[in-house]
N, C-alpha and C positions, 0 to 999 in steps of 0.2 A: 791760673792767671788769665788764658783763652777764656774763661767761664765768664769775664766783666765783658771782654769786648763784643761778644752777643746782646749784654744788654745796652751798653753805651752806643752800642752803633745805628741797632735798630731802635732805640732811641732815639736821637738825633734826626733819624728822616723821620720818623713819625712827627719829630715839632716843626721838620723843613715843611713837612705834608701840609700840617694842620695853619702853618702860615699861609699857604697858599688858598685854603679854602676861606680864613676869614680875610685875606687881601681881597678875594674874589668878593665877599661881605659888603667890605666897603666900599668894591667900586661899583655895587649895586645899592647903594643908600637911598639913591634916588628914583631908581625903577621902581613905575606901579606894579602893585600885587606883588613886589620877587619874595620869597621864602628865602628866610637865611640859612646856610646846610652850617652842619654840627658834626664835626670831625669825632671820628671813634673809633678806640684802640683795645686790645687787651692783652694780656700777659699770654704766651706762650711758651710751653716747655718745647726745647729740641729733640725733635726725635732720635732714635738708637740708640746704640749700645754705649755706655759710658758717657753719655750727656743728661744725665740725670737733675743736676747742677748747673746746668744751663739754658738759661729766659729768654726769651724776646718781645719785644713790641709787637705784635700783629697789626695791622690795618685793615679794619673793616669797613664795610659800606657808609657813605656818610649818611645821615640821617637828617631829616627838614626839621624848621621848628616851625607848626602850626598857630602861634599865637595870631592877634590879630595888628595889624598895621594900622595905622591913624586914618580916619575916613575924611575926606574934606568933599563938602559940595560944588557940584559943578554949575545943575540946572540945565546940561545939556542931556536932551532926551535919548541917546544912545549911550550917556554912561552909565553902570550900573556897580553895585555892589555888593559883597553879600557881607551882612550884620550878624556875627557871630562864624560857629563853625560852617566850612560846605566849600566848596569849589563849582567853576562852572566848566563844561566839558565841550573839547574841542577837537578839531580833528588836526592831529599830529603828524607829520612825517611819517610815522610808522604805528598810527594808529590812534585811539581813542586817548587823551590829553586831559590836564585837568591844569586850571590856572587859579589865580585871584584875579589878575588883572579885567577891568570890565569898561575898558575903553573901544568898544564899538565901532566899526568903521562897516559901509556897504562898497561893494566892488560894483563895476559895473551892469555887472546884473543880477543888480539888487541881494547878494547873499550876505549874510552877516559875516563878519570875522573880527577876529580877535588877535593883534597885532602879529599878522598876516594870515593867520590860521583859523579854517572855519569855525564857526561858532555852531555849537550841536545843539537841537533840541530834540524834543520826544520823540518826535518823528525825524529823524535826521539833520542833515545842514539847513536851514532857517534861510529862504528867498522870497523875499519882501515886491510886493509887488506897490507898481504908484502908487505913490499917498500924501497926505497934506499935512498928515498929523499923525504921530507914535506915541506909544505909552508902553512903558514896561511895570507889569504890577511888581506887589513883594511877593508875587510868588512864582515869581521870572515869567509871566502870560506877557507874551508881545502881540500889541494891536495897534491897528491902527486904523486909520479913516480918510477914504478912497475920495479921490475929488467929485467935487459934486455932492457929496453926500454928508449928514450929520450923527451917524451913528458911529460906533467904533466895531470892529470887526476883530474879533482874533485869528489871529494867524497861527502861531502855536505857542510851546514853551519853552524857554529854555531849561537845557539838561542842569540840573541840579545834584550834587554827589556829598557823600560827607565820606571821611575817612581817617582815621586814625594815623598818628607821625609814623607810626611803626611800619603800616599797610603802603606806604608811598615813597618814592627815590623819583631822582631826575634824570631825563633821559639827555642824550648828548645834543637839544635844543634847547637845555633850559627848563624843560615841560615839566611837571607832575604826572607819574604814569605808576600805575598798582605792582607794586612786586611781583604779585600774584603774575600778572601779564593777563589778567583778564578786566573788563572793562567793569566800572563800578557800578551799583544799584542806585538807580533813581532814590531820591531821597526828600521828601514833600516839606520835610520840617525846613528845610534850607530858607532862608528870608534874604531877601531883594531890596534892598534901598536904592531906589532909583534919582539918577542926578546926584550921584557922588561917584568918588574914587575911590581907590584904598590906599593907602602907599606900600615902597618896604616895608617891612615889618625888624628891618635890620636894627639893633643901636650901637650908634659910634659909640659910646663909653665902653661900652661893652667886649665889642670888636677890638679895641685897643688896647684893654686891659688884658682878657687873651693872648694880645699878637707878647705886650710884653712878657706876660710869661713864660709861653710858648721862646720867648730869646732868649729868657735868664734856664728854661730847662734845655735846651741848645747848648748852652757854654758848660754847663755842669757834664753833659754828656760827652762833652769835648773834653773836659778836664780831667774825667773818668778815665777815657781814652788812651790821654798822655800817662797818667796813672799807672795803667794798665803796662801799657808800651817800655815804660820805666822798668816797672814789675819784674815783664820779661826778659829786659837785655841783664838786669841786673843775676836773674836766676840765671842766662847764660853764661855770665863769665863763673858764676861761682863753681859752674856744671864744667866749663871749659879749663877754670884753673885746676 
């Protein structure tokens, strides 16, 4: 009878878990670039002697979902996005970063960043010097043209990455950051749509349907539970009388 309430229990916080990360879903519908994470579990036997017969839920690493998010035009010359797979790379709290989001902003002296965090290109963080006029290609080349003058100048590029849902988790900013822990390869094929956004990539319908399931397998593992608990007092008295 012990042998149910390993699965019903760690049951039950694997779907308290998994609520948590699609509420997280939803309250991110509206953030540009955010990646929705993808809660995931699998069957474990208990280890030792005599628990042959008894399972649990494990909870593994959540996992991103790479699709693409709706792109909407801006026409402002610092937003950027990338049309298909790829990320762009930033520098992170604790190192090298990968986002969607491609809303640009310069700090005071002139460095690019990416909602607060440097914006990386080939050669490093990207510091823009005066200028009257920017242009970012589709192949992330940033240029632009120096007062006084009618030509365009490149400055550099930015970092371009591709990477597979499997090779990527989030760090505790939020960020995109390699399993591995080592920094991605430039990646040429990536494309630039300049003068858009991207949004979420979340869907409500989706996120909700989830969440209810995720509450009808909640109640079932609770009812397991009482099941179980029943089970046992009942084989006590019989053991007792």
């Amino acid at each position: 009878m012990d042998a149910l309430i390993y699965t019903a229990m760690s049951g039950a916080e694997r779907a308290l878990r998994g609520q948590q990360v699609h509420a997280n879903n939803l309250a991110n519908i509206e953030t540009g670039g955010f990646r929705a994470n993808m809660e995931l579990s699998a069957a474990q036997s208990v280890n030792g002697y005599g628990y042959d017969d008894r399972h649990m839920s494990q909870l593994q690493a959540n996992a991103v979902s790479t699709r693409q998010g709706t792109l909407k035009a801006t026409g402002r010359d610092l937003d950027v996005a990338i049309d298909g797979n790829g990320f762009f790379a930033v520098q992170g709290p604790t190192g090298e970063a990968y986002t969607r989001a491609g809303a640009m902003t310069l700090d005071e002296t002139g460095t690019l960043k990416i909602n607060g965090n440097v914006a990386l290109g080939e050669g490093g963080p990207i510091t823009l010097p005066e200028y009257s006029k920017i242009a970012v290609g589709a192949d992330g080349t940033v240029s632009i043209q120096s007062p006084g003058t009618t030509t365009m100048q490149t400055i550099d590029k930015l970092k371009l990455v591709k990477a597979e849902a499997s090779e990527l988790t989030k760090n505790e900013a939020g960020l995109l950051v390699a399993r591995s822990g080592q920094p991605l390869a430039t990646d040429a094929t990536v494309v630039v749509k300049p003068g858009h956004l991207e949004g979420s990539n979340v869907s409500a319908v989706e996120e909700m349907v989830a969440t209810m399931s995720l509450n009808r397998t909640f109640e079932i593992q609770m009812k397991l539970f009482k099941a179980s608990d029943s089970m046992a007092e009942t084989g006590n008295r019989l053991i007792g009388g």
